[in-house]
C-alpha positions in Angstrom: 11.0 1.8 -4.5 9.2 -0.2 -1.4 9.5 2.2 2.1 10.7 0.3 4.6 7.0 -0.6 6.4 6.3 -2.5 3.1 9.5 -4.8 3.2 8.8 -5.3 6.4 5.0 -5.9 5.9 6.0 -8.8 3.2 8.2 -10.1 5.6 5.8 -10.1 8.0 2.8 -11.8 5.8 5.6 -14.7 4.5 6.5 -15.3 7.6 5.2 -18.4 9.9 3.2 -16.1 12.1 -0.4 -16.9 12.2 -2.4 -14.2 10.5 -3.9 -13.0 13.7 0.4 -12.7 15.0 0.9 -10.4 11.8 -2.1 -8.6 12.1 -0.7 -7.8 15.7 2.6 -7.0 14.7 1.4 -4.5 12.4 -1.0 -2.7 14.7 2.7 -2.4 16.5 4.7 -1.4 13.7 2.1 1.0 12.9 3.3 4.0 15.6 6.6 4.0 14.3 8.1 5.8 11.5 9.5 4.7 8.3 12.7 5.6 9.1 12.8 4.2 12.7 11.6 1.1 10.7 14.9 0.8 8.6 17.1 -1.1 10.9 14.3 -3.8 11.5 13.8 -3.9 7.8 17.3 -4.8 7.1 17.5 -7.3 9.9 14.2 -9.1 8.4 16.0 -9.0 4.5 19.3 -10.9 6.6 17.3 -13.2 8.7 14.1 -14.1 8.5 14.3 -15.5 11.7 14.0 -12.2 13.4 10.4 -11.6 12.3 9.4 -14.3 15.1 11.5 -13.1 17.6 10.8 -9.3 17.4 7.2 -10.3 17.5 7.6 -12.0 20.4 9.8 -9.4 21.8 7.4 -6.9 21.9 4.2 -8.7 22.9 6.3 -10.1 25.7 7.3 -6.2 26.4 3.1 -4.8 25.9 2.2 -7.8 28.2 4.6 -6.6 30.8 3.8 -2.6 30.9 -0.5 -3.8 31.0 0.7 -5.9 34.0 2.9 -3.6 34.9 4.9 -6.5 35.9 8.4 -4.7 36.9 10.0 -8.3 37.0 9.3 -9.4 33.6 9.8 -6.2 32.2 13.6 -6.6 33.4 13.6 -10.1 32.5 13.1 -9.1 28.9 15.2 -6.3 29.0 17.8 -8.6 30.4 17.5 -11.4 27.5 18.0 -8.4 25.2 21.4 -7.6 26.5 22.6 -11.1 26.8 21.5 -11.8 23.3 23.2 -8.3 21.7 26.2 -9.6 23.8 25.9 -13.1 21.9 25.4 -11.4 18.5 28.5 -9.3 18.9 30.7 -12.1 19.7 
């Protein structure tokens, strides 16, 4: 049976991130347990849209905290409760 960081690696590899984005994504993932790692892994076997936009998600979240750009960090934060608020419509 796969853990949940190797469905979400495949995902990651077939998805249409360049190899240098999934490289990235996994250097992220990487911190995170295999059990925090279940929700996103279901997500990515629903959608595979959501691989692009969680990557993007939390690059646009690490380039906020090295800037330590307050704005943007809301911004972001912001987009991620309008959207859960879209979702659960």
């Amino acid at each position: 049976m796969k853990t949940n960081r190797q469905k979400i690696e495949k995902e990651i590899r077939n998805s249409d991130l360049s190899r240098e984005d999934q490289e990235e994504f996994l250097v992220f993932l990487f911190f995170l347990s295999d059990e925090e790692l279940e929700p996103m892994a279901e997500l990515f076997s629903q959608d595979k849209s959501w691989v692009s936009r969680i990557y993007q998600n939390i690059k646009s979240k690490y380039s906020a905290l090295v800037s330590r750009d307050q704005r943007l960090w809301k911004k972001i934060i912001q987009e991620e409760i309008d959207l859960l608020k879209k979702t659960g419509e």
